[in-house]
C-alpha positions in Angstrom: -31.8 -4.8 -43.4 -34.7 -5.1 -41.6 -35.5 -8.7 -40.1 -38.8 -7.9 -38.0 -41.7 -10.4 -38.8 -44.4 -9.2 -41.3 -47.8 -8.6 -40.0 -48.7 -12.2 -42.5 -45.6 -14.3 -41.4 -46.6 -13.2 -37.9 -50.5 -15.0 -38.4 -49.0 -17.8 -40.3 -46.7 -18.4 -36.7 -49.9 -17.6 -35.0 -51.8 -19.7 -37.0 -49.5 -23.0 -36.7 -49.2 -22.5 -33.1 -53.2 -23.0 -32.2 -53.1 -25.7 -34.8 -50.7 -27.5 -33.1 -52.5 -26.6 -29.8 -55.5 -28.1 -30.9 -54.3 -31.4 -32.9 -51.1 -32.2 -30.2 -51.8 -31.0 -26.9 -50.1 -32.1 -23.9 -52.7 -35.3 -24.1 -51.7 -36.4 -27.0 -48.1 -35.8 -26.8 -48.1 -38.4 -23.6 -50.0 -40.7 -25.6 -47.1 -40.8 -28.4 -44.9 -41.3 -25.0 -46.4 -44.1 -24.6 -46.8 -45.7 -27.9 -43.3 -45.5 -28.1 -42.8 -43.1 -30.6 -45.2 -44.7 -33.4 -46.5 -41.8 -35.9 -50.2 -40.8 -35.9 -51.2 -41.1 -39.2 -54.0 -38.9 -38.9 -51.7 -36.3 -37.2 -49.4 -36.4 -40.4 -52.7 -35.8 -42.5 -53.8 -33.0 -40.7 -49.8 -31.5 -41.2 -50.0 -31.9 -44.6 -53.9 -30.5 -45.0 -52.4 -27.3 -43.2 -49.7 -26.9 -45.3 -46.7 -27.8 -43.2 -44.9 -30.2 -45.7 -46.1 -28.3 -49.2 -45.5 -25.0 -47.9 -42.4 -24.2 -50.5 -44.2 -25.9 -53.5 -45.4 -23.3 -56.0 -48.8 -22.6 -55.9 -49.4 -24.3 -59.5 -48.2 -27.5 -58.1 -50.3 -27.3 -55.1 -48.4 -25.8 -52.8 -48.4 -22.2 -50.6 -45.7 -20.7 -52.6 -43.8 -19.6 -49.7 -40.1 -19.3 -48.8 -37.5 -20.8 -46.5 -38.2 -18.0 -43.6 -41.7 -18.8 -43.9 -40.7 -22.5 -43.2 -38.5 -21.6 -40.3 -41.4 -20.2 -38.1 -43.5 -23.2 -38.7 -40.7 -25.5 -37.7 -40.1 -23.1 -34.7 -43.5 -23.9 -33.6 -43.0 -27.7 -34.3 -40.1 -27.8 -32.1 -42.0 -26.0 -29.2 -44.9 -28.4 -29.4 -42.0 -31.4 -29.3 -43.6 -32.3 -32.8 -42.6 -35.7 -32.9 -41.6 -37.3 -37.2 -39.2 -37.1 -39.4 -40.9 -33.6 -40.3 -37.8 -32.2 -41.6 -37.1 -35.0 -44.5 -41.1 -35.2 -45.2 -41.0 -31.0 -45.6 -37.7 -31.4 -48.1 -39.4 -34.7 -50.0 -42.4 -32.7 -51.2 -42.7 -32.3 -55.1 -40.1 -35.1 -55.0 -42.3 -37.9 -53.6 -45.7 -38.5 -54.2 -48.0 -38.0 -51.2 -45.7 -36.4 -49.0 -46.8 -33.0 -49.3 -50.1 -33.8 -48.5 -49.1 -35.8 -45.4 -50.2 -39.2 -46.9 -46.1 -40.2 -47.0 -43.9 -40.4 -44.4 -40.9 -39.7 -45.6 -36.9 -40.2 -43.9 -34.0 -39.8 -44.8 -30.3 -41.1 -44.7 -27.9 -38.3 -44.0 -23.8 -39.4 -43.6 -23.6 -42.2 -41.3 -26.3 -40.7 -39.0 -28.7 -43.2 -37.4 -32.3 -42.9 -39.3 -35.2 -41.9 -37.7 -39.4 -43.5 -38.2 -37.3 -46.2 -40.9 -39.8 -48.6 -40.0 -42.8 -46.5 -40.6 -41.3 -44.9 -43.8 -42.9 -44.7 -47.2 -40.0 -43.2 -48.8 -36.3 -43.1 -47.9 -34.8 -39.8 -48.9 -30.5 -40.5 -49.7 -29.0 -36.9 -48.8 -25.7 -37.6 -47.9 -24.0 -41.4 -47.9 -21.7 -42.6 -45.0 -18.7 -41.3 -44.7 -19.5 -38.2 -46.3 -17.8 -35.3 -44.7 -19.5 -31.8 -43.6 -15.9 -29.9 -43.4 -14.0 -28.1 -45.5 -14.9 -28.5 -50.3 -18.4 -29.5 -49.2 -20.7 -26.6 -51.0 -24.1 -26.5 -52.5 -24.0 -28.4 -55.3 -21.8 -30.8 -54.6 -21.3 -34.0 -54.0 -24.1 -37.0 -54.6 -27.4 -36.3 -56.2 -30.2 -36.9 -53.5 -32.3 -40.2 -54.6 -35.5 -41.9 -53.3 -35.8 -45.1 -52.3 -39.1 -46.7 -52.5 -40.9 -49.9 -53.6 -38.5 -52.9 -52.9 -35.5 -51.3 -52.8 -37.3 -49.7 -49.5 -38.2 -52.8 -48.0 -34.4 -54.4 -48.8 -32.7 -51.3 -46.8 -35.0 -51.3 -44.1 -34.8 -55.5 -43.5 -31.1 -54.4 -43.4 -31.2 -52.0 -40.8 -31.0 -52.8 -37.1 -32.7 -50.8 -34.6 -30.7 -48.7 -32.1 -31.8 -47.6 -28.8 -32.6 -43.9 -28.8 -32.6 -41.4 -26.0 -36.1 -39.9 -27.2 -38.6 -42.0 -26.0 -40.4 -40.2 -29.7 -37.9 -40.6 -32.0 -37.4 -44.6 -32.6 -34.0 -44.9 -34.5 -32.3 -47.5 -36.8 -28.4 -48.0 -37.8 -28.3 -48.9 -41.8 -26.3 -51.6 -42.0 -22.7 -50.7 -44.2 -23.8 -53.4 -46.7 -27.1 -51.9 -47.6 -26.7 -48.3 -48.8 -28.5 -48.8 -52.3 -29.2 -46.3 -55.2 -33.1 -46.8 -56.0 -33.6 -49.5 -58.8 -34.2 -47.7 -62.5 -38.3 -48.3 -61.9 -38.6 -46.3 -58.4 -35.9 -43.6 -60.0 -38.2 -43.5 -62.7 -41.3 -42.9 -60.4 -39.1 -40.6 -58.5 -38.5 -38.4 -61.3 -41.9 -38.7 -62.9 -43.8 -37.2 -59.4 -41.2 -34.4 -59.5 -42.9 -30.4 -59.5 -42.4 -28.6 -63.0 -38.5 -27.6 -63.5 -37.7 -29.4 -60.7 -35.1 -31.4 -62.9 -33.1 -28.5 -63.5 -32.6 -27.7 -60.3 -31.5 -31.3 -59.5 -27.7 -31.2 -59.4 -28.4 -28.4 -56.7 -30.1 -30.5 -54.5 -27.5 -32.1 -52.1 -25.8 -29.7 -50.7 -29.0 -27.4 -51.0 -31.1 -30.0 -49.2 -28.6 -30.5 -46.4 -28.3 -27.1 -45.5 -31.6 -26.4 -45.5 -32.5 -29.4 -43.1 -29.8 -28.4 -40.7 -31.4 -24.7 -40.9 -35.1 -26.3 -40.1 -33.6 -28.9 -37.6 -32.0 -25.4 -35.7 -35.5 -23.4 -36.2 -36.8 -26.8 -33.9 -33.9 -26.7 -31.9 -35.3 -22.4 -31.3 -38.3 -23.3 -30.6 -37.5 -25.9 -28.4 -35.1 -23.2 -26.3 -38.1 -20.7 -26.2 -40.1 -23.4 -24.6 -38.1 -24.7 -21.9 -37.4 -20.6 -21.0 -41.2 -19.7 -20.7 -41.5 -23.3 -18.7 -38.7 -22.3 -16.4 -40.3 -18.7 -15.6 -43.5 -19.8 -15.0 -42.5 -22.6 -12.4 -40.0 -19.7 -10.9 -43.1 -17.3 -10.5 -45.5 -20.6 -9.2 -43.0 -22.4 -6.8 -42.5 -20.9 -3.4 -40.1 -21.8 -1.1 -39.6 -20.2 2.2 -42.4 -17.9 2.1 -41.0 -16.6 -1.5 -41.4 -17.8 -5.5 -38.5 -19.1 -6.0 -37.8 -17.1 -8.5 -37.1 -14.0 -6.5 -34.2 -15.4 -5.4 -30.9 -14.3 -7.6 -29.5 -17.4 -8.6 -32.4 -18.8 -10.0 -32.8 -15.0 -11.9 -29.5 -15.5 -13.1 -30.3 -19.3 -14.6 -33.4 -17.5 -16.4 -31.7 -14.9 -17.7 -28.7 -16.8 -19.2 -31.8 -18.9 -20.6 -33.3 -15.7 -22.7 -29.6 -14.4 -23.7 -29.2 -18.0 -25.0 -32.7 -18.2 -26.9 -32.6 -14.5 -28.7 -29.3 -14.6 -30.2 -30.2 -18.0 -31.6 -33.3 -16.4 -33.1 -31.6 -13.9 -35.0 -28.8 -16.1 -36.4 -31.3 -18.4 -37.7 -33.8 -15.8 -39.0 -31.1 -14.1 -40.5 -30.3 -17.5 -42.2 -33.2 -18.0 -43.3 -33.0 -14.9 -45.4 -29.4 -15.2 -46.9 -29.4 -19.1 -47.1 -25.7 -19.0 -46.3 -24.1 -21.8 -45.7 -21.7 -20.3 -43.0 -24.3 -18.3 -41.6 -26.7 -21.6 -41.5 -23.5 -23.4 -39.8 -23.7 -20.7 -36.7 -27.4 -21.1 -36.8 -27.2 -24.8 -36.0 -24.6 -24.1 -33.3 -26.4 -21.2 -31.3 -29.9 -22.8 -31.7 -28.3 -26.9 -30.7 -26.7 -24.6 -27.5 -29.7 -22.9 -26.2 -32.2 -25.8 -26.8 -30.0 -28.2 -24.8 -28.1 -26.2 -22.1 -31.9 -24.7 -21.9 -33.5 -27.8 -21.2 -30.5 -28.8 -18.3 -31.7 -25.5 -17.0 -35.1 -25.4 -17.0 -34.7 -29.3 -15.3 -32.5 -27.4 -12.3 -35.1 -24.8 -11.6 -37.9 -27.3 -11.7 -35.6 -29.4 -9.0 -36.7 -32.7 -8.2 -39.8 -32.5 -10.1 -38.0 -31.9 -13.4 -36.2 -35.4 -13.4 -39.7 -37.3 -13.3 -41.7 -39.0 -16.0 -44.3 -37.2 -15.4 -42.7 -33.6 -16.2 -42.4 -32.8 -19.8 -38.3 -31.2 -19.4 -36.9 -34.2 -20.1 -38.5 -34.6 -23.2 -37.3 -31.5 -24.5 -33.6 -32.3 -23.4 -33.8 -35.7 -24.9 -35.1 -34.5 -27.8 -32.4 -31.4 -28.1 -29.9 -34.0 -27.8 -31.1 -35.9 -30.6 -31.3 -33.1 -32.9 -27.8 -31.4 -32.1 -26.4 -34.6 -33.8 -28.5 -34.4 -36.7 -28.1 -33.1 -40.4 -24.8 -30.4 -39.0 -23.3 -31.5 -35.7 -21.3 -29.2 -33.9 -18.0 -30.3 -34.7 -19.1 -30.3 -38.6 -20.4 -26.4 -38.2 -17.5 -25.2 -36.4 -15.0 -27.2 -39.3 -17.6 -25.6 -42.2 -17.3 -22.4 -40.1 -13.4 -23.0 -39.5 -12.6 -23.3 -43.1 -14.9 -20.7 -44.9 -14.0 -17.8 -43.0 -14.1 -14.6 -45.5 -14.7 -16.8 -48.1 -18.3 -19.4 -47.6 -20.2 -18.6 -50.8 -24.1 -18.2 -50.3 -26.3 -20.8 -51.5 -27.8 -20.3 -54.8 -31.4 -18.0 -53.9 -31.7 -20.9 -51.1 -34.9 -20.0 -50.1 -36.7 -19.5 -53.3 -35.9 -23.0 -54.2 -39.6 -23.9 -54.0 -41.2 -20.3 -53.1 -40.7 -16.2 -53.5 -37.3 -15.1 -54.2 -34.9 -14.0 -51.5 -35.2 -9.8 -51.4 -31.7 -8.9 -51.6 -32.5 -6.0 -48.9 -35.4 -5.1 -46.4 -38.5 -7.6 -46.2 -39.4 -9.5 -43.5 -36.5 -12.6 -42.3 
């Protein structure tokens, strides 16, 4: 199988990186520092104009008609550029609620008894996985509850339930749903639900919860990738800038060795979740997750040591990533929940149903680009 990037996924990557450099530089990153997280709106609209949420829409509901792999590389990017939203959900909800593929939703989502991220600022609540729900052992695409949408004034009940939690990332504002308040949508926002649906999409329904899970935890580990590959190039370019007796510190061997551990962290996590991306298995997405939430937070710890003093400041952007690497390694498939998925499936994890052809090309069974 050959897993190199074609010359046109290679452009799209190329092409969502000097977006992102031009729409959320450094600049505007502190400035969502400082409003404490709140979502540009105008950001999201410029997202969705691109592409980013409707990418996996068919091209006759208005989407790109891509696949999952496709998706991956621009959630790589996202994750590099410390993207801050619940891009992940908002990607999954398009075709099922109305404006989010063109970035005029925001759209969440409740996943086990995960805190939620953006509640407040959420036009749409998407119900993947209620508390208590396990990620172990029986849980397989297809299973389990159907994912719902809550909107309208169901939405505004669950969210004057919820209390908000502190969170680590100073981006990511989170909320705890409160056990009381974990409502299906009322029969008229089901109803709307369904109606703003893409063509067929109700036949694929009772695939959609365990598909949808695994696929976020796939996206949320092409962030976490991106994130790692970050924190590496940061760590070698302050290695090659700082000197310190007369030398870059980066000529001296420990520091080599912490740089090096950081590359042969990132590139294994790469293939596992390009290969992922491809196969859309569910054990194979479950080492994904775990390789990628590794090397974007023992990357970040790293990257903080060779920057030294400097890297535990405010001011430096290392902390961010860490934070934010934290945050995602307990979202969607935490490591406990990939290594019991992992634990139990050995020789025997079925793959998920042409995962990432569920809104785009279908998988090539050999060859083609991952």
């Amino acid at each position: 199988m050959d897993f190199q990037l074609s010359d046109d996924q290679r452009a799209l990557r190329s092409g969502m990186r000097d977006l992102l450099g031009a729409v959320f530089d450094r600049d505007r990153l502190r400035a969502a520092v400082e409003r404490d997280g709140a979502l540009d709106r105008s950001l999201w609209r410029e997202l969705g104009a691109a592409g980013f949420f409707a990418l996996r829409l068919p091209e006759e509901a208005g989407g790109v008609g891509l696949g999952l792999p496709e998706a991956v590389l621009l959630f790589e990017e996202a994750g590099r550029a410390l993207l801050p939203g619940p891009l992940v959900a908002t990607h999954l909800a398009a075709g099922l609620v109305k404006g989010a593929a063109e970035g005029e939703a925001v759209v969440t989502a409740v996943a086990a008894d995960q805190p939620v991220a953006h509640l407040a600022e959420a036009d749409a609540v998407l119900m993947v996985g209620l508390p208590g729900e396990a990620w172990g052992a029986g849980v397989l695409p297809g299973e389990g509850a159907g994912a719902e949408v809550l909107s309208g004034e169901a939405l505004r009940a669950f969210v004057a339930a919820a209390r908000p939690v502190r969170s680590m990332d100073p981006l990511t504002p989170l909320h705890r749903a409160s056990a009381d308040a974990k409502p299906a949508p009322a029969a008229s926002e089901r109803t709307r639900a369904d109606a703003e649906r893409v063509p067929a999409a109700t036949e694929r329904a009772p695939a959609h919860a365990g598909r949808l899970r695994f696929e976020a935890a796939l996206l949320t580990a092409a962030e976490q990738l991106g994130s790692a590959a970050r924190t590496t190039e940061a760590a070698v370019q302050h290695a090659g800038d700082r000197e310190q007796f007369g030398s870059p510190i980066g000529s001296f061997q420990a520091v080599k060795h912490l740089c090096a551990d950081m590359l042969a962290r990132t590139e294994p996590a790469r293939a596992a979740v390009y290969a992922a991306a491809v196969t859309g298995d569910p054990a194979e997405i479950a080492a994904a997750k775990l390789l990628a939430d590794e090397a974007a937070v023992r990357n970040a710890r790293d990257c903080l040591q060779i920057h030294g003093g400097m890297g535990f400041t405010w001011e430096a952007d290392v902390h961010l990533h860490l934070k934010r690497a934290w945050l995602r390694a307990a979202s969607w498939l935490t490591g406990a929940g990939a290594e019991e998925l992992l634990a139990a499936g050995l020789g025997t994890a079925g793959r998920l149903p042409r995962s990432s052809a569920a809104y785009g090309r279908p998988v090539p069974e050999a060859g083609g680009g991952g």
